[in-house]
Structure formats: C-alpha cells, structure tokens
N, C-alpha and C positions, 0 to 999 in steps of 0.2 A: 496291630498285633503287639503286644507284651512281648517287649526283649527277654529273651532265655537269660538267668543269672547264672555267674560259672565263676565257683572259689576256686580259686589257684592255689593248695599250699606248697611253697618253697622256689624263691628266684633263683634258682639257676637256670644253668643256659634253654636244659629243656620246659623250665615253666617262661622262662621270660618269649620263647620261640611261639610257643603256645598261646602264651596271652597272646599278642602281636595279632598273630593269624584269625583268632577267633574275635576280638575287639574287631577288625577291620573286615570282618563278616555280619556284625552286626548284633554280637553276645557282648551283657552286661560283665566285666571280667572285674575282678575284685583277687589281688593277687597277695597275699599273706605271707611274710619270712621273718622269722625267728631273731635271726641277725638284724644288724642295724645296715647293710649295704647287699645289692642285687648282687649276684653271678655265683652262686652256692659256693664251692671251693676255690673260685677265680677271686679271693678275695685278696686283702693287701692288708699290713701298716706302715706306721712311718716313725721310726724313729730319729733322733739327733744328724735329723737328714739327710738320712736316707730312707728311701721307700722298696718294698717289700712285697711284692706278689708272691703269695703262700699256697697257690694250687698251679694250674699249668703253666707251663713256663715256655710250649711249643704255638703258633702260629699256623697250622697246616689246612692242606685242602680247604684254600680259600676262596674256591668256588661255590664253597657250601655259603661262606658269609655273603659273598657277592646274592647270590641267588635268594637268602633273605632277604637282606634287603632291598632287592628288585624287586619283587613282587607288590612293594608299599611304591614303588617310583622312586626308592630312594638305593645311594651305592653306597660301602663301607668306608669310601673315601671322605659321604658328608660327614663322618663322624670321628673317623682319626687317621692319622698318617700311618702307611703300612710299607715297611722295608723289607726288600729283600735280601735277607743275609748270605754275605759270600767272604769266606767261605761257611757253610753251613754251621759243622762245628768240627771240631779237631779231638780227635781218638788217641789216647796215647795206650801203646804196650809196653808197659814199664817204663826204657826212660825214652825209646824209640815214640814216635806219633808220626801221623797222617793227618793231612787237611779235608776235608770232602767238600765238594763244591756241587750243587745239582748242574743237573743239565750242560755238561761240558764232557768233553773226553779224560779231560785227568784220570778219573774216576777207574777206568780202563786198564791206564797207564800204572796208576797204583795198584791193581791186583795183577795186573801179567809182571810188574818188577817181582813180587813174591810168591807168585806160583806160576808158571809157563802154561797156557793153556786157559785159567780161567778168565780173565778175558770176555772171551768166547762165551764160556758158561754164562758169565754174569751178563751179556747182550741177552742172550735166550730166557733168565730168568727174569730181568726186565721187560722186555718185551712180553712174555706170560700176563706179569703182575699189570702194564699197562692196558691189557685187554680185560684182566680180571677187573680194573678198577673201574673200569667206564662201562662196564656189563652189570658191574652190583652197581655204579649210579643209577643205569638206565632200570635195571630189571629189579633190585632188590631192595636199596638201602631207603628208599622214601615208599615201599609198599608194608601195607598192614602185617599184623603178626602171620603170616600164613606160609605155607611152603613152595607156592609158587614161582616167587623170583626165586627162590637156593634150588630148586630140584626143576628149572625150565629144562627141556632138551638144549640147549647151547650152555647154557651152566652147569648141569648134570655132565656132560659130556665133556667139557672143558676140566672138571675137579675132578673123571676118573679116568680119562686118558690120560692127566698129569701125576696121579697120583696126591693128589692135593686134601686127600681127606685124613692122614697120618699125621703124623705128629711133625711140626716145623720142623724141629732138630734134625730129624730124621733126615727128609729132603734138602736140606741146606747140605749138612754132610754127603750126602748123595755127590752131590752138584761140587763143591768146594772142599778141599784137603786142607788147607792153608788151615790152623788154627786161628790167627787172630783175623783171617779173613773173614772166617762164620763168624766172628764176634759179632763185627761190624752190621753182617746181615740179620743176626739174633736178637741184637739187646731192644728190639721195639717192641716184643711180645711183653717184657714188664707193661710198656705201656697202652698195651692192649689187655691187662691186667692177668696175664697169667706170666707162663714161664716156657722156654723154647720146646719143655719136653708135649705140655698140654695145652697150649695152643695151635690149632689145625693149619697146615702147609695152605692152605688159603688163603691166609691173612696177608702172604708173599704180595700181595696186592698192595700192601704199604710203601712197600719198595720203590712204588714207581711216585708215593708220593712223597718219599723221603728224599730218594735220588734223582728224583724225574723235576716234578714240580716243586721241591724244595721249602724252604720253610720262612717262615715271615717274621715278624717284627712289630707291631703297633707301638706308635709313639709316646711314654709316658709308659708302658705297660701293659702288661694283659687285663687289666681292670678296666682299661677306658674301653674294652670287646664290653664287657657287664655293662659298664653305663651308656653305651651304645646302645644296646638293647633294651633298657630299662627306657632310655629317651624315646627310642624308635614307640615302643609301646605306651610311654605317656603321650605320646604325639595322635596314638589311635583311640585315647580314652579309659587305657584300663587305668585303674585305681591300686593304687598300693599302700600297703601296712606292713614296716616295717616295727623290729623289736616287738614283734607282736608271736606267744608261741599257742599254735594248735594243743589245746589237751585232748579232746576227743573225735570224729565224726559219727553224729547222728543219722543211725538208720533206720527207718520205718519202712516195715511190706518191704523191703528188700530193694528201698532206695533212699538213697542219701539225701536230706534236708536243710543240713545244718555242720555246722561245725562248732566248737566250742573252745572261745579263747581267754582262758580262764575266768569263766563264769557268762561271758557276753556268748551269744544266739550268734553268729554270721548265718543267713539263711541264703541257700540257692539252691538252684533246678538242677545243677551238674558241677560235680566236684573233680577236679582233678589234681592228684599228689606227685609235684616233682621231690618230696623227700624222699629218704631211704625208703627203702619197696620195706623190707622186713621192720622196720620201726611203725612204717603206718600199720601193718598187719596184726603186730603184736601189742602196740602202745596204743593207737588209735582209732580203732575199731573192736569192736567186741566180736568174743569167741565166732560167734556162729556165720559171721561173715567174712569173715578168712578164705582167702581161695589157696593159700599152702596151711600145710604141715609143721610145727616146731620140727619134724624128721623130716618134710621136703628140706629145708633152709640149713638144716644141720649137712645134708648132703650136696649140698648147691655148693661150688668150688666160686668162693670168695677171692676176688684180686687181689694182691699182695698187698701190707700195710707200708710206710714209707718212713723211714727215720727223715727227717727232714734239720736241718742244722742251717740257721742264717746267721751272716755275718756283716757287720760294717767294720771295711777295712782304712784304716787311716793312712793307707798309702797304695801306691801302685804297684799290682802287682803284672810281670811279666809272666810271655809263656802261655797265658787262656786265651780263647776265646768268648765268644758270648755264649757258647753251649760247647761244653766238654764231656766225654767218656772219658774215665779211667777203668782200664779191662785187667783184672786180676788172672794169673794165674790160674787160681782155683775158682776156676768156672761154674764147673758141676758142679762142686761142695757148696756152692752159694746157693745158688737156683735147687737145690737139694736141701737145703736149711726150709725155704717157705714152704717147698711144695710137697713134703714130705715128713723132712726130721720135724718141722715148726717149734723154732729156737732162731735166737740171736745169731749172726753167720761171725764166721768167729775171721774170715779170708771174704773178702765180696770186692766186685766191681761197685764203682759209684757213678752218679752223674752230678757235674758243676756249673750254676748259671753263674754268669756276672751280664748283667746286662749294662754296666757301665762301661762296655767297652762298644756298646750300640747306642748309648742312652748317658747321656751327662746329667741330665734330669733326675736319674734315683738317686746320684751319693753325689755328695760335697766336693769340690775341685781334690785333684791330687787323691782322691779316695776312688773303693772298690766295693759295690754288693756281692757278695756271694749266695747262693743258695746250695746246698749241697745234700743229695737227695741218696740215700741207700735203700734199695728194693729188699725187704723183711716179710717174715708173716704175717697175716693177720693173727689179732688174738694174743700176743704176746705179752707176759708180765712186761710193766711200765713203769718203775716206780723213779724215784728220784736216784738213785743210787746208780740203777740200769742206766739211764739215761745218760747221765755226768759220765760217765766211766764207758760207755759207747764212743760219746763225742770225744773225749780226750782220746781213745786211738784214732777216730775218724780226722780229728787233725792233725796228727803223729802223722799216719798215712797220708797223708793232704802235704806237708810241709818235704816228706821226703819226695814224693811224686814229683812234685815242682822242682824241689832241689831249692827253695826261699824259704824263709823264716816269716812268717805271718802273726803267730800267736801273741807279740808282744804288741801290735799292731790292732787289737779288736779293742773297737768302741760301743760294738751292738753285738750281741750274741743271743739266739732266741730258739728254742728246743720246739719242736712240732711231731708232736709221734699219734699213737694210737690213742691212747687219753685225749687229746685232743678234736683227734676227727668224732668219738663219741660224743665229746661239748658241745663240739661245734656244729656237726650237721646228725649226729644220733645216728654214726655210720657203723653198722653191722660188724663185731669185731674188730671193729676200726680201722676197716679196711679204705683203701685211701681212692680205689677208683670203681668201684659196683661191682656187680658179677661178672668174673671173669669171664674172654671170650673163649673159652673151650670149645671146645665140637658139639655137648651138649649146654654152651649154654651162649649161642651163635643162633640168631633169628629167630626165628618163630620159635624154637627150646627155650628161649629167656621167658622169665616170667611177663605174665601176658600183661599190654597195654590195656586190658581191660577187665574190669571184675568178673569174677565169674558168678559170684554169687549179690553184687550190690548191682543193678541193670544201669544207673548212671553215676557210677565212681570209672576214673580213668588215673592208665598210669602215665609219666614221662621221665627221660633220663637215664643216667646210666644205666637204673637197675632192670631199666624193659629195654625193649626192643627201640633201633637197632644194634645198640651196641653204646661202647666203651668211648670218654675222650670231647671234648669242646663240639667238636664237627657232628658228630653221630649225637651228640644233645642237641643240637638245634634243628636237628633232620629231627630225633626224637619226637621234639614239641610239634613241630609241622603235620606228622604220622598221625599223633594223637587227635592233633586238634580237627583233621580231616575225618578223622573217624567220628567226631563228634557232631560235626557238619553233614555225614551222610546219616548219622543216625537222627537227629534233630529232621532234615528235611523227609525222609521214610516216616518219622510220626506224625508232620504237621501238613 
C-alpha cells in the first residue's frame, strides 16, 4: 500500500513532535519552514561570541520530553545534557530578593518569615495544583479537542469544589495577603499567555511544576531541545525544507492537495499547519475555507506581546541568577496596560536570563548574556523611536535594580518586539506566545486541531489545543498526529 504524504508547514516544537510521531507510523512526512533553522520561536544567534536563544528560555515539565522520546526508544539524555537548576531563580522586591529552590522546605520558610499562617496555605495550594497536574496529564492534556478530560466527574468536581474556574488573581488573593507573596504565585500566567486577572484559577496547576518539579537547563541552550527534535525526526525519515516560504494551500472538493511555495506544486494526502492558526486562515487559504471569522479572531483574547532586549555583557556581573523576576510596585497598572488600556506600560515587572551563570558556552570568559524580557500588548505601534527610548528606561530600570553599572559595558545589543515576531513567524499582532489560556480559550474552546470545513487540513501548536509553552507543543503535535492516524486507519 502507498505511504499517505503529509506536508508539515512550520518546525516548531509542535510540527517537529508531529512529524516524529507520524514518520515512525509509517507517513511520507515532508516538513516545510520558512526560517533557515527547526524550533519556531526556540531560535537563537550568535553574535561576537555570544549566543542567544530568542524564544523560551524555561526547561519545564520534562516528563513531557522524556516521554517523547521514549516512545522512538530513545531518552532526552541521547541528545543533550539537562541540569537541574538550584536555586531556580531569585525574585527580587525592590532592593529586597528571595531564592526559590523547588522541591525543598525553604520555600515554606520563605512565606511564613512574611506572612504568619501562609505556610500552610501554600502546602494546601500545592498539594491542589499537584493533583490538578497529573489528572490533566492522565485525563486531559494528550486527549483530542473535546470536553471530556476538562468536564470528567473528578475534574469537574475538583475545579468547583475549589473554586477554580474564576479568575487566578482572585483565588491567589483568597489564599495569600502578602503582596509580594501573590507575585511570586502570579507572574507564570504571562507565561501561560494571559494576565492573573484572565487566566482561570486552574492553571494553579503550574505551581507544582514550578515549585514542585522545578525547572531545567539543556546544555548549550534551549536550541539543541529544536535540534533534538529535528535529529530525532530525521532519524525516522521525515524530510525537511528549510528557507522555503508556504504562499498558499490548495483546496479542491474541500480537501487539501497541495501547497504552494512560490510557484513549486508540494503535493500530499494531509497537510498540517504548525504556523500561526490566524495567518494560515487568512494568508493561506482561500475565503471559503476558513473555519473562523476576521470577528471570531478580533474577539479571540491574544497573549501578550514581549519587549524583548539582549545583551553581551563585557564583564561580570554580580547579584543574578540564571532566571530573575524583578516585581514592580505597580502591579495592576502593568497587567492593566496589555489586558485592557493596550499601550506601552509606563511602571512594569520584568524578567532577566543570563544563562552564563549555568552555561560558560554562550559568552566569552569574564562576560555575561542577558536577555531581558517585559510582558506588553499585543498590536502595539513599534517603530524605531518606541523602541530606543523603551530600552533606554528598561536599562535605567535594570542598572538601578542591580545597584551596577552595565551600560558602558555592552558589546551586543539586539531589540526583538512585535515587528519582529510578524517577520519572523507571521504571529497575530505579534503576539509572542498564541491564544491566550483564558477560560474561553482552555481545551477544547481553542481553535480546533482540525478543519472544519478542509476534511484533511490539521492544526498544531500554540494556537490549538492544548494549550500555551515548549511542553503543551510537543503534546500538541502528538494529539494531532494521533488524530490523524485514527482517521487514516477508519478510511483504509
């Protein structure tokens, strides 16, 4: 029997999972990306030596990677070395900070020193998030777009006997008086792509992998996760095309044939798009094949955009870690700038990598990488003016925080905003990490893994189901590709 052909366009993490899964089933996989290197926003450069990972910069829930690559017989170890960072990362409250360490009692010890009582709290909301997280492994996060796993009687019953379907903020403050306490428990919803007020007291589930199981490290960077993957899948045969961009997908009788990269035919049996969900909708596909609205996607609440600012530093600087919070005062007026006013926040929390304090590998002896990340709207004017005159407070801010002087000290300096993420991966407003996970746009409410009106186009990745982040794209491609395996064997 004829191998089924299956276009991939865009290697990230949830096309490259996809390919993998479907190659080592026995689909001709032909995977297409625009860019000249695998891992969609997991990319990198390298300037006057230093190197530069320009999209995630966390390691987490690496039993999702384990579990990829077990399935081929292979572990995350053949492919690169993975540390476990301790202390995780260090918060600072102005000029005060804390360490956090997972899986250790400090962590206790630091919240009953500043509020008497929580503590306690914080066992009971861990413990919560612990049972939440291995109930959506088991029941939710690897099943189809459907409402099964989120509304089973032990998940249904677990999210309204807790009160878990409200808004985070809500419940954190519940639970925690401490202000710079709830910080601590709050600021992961940026990276679950909303904000504490509009993402669902559910998500508390991160907690246990923030605090519980803690966060990692891969040696050289978050890129050699991309070329891992990229390996793992050239190992099962798919094919790749990079620098190569999709202009259109071809649909006849209401299924897909073809694609079109400028001017060349790619022909196959089943297409599936880890690009921007709303780019392939509107840019590469015609009118009548659209499963949204230009007014679905205008109402679809988009994750926030990211200033992003990197730096090579020509000397050492004290005081960071390899992952930093800096928590502003003006909390609300931040998280109120994206999710609301949508404008530049004029007062904001930031976050700080230097991975030269785990990694001697990205910058030159006696130097320092920075990346330094501020959670924005999407959609915001970008021009050159905005940008220069951003970063110049964001180091102002940066230089006092620290209480060092840096600025005279940069060798590499490279701006990364919303202009960008539209060049570079054609992202919706230029938003920096998919549809937010809101209550309405959480499981089976994300735009569906699957066409509704092309019968063999499929989705993967941030902007479907399950969700937001490195881990939930390689579950993504997995979802996908099984969906495409029970529909293939129902026809044949």
């Amino acid at each position: 029997m004829k191998k089924k052909r299956v276009i991939i366009i865009g290697a990230g993490f949830g096309g490259l999972s996809c390919a993998a899964v479907l190659a080592d089933r026995g689909f001709r996989v032909t995977l297409i990306e625009k860019n000249g290197i695998p891992g969609g926003r997991a990319g990198y450069f390298e300037k006057n030596g230093f190197r530069f990972d320009t999209g995630p910069s966390w390691y987490m829930m690496p039993e999702v990677f384990s579990s990829f690559f077990g399935q081929f017989g292979k572990s995350a170890q053949d492919f690169y070395l993975l540390k476990r960072l301790n202390p995780s990362y260090r918060a600072f409250f102005g000029k005060d900070f804390v360490d956090l360490s997972a899986d250790t009692e400090d962590i206790f010890d630091i919240f009953e020193k500043r509020e008497k009582g929580s503590a306690k709290e914080l066992k009971q909301i861990l413990a919560l998030a612990k049972n939440l997280y291995e109930l959506s492994l088991k029941k939710f996060l690897y099943r189809d777009s459907d409402f099964k796993g989120l509304l089973n009687p032990e998940m249904a019953n677990i999210l309204i006997r807790n009160g878990l379907l409200g808004s985070y903020d809500s419940y954190i403050k519940r639970k925690i008086k401490d202000k710079d306490l709830r910080k601590l428990l709050m600021w992961h919803t940026v990276f679950l792509g909303g904000t504490p007020k509009n993402v669902p007291a559910l998500y508390i589930l991160m907690l246990h992998v923030d605090m519980v199981i803690g966060t990692y490290y891969p040696a050289g960077g978050m890129f050699r996760v991309a070329e891992a993957f990229k390996d793992m899948a050239k190992m099962l045969g798919v094919k790749f095309v990079f620098s190569e961009k999709v202009q259109k997908i071809i649909v006849k009788n209401s299924k897909a044939t073809a694609v079109d990269c400028s001017g060349d035919l790619i022909e196959g049996d089943i297409v599936v798009c880890n690009a921007d969900y709303n780019h392939v909708e509107t840019q590469l596909l015609d009118p009548e094949w659209r499963s949204y609205s230009d007014l679905r996607w205008e109402k679809r609440t988009m994750s926030p955009g990211t200033f992003l600012c990197f730096l090579g530093i020509n000397k050492k600087i004290d005081g960071i870690l390899h992952h930093n919070y800096f928590f502003s005062e003006h909390w609300d007026s931040h998280f109120a700038s994206i999710a609301e006013k949508n404008r530049w926040p004029e007062e904001y929390s930031y976050y700080v990598s230097c991975r030269s304090k785990s990694d001697r590998s990205v910058a030159p002896e006696n130097s320092e990488d920075i990346m330094m990340l501020v959670p924005v709207a999407p959609g915001l004017r970008d021009d050159d003016e905005t940008r220069e005159r951003f970063k110049e407070v964001l180091l102002d801010k940066f230089e006092k925080d620290l209480g060092e002087k840096i600025c005279d000290s940069i060798s590499v300096s490279k701006i990364h905003t919303h202009r960008d993420q539209i060049k570079k991966y054609n992202a919706y407003k230029g938003n920096s990490f998919g549809v937010a996970n809101t209550l309405f746009g959480t499981g089976p409410l994300r735009p569906a893994n699957h066409s509704k009106k092309v019968r063999n186009l499929f989705f993967t990745g941030t902007g479907t189901i399950p969700g937001i982040g490195m881990p939930l794209s390689v579950i993504s491609g997995q979802v996908t590709a099984e969906k495409i395996i029970k529909s293939y064997d129902k026809n044949n």
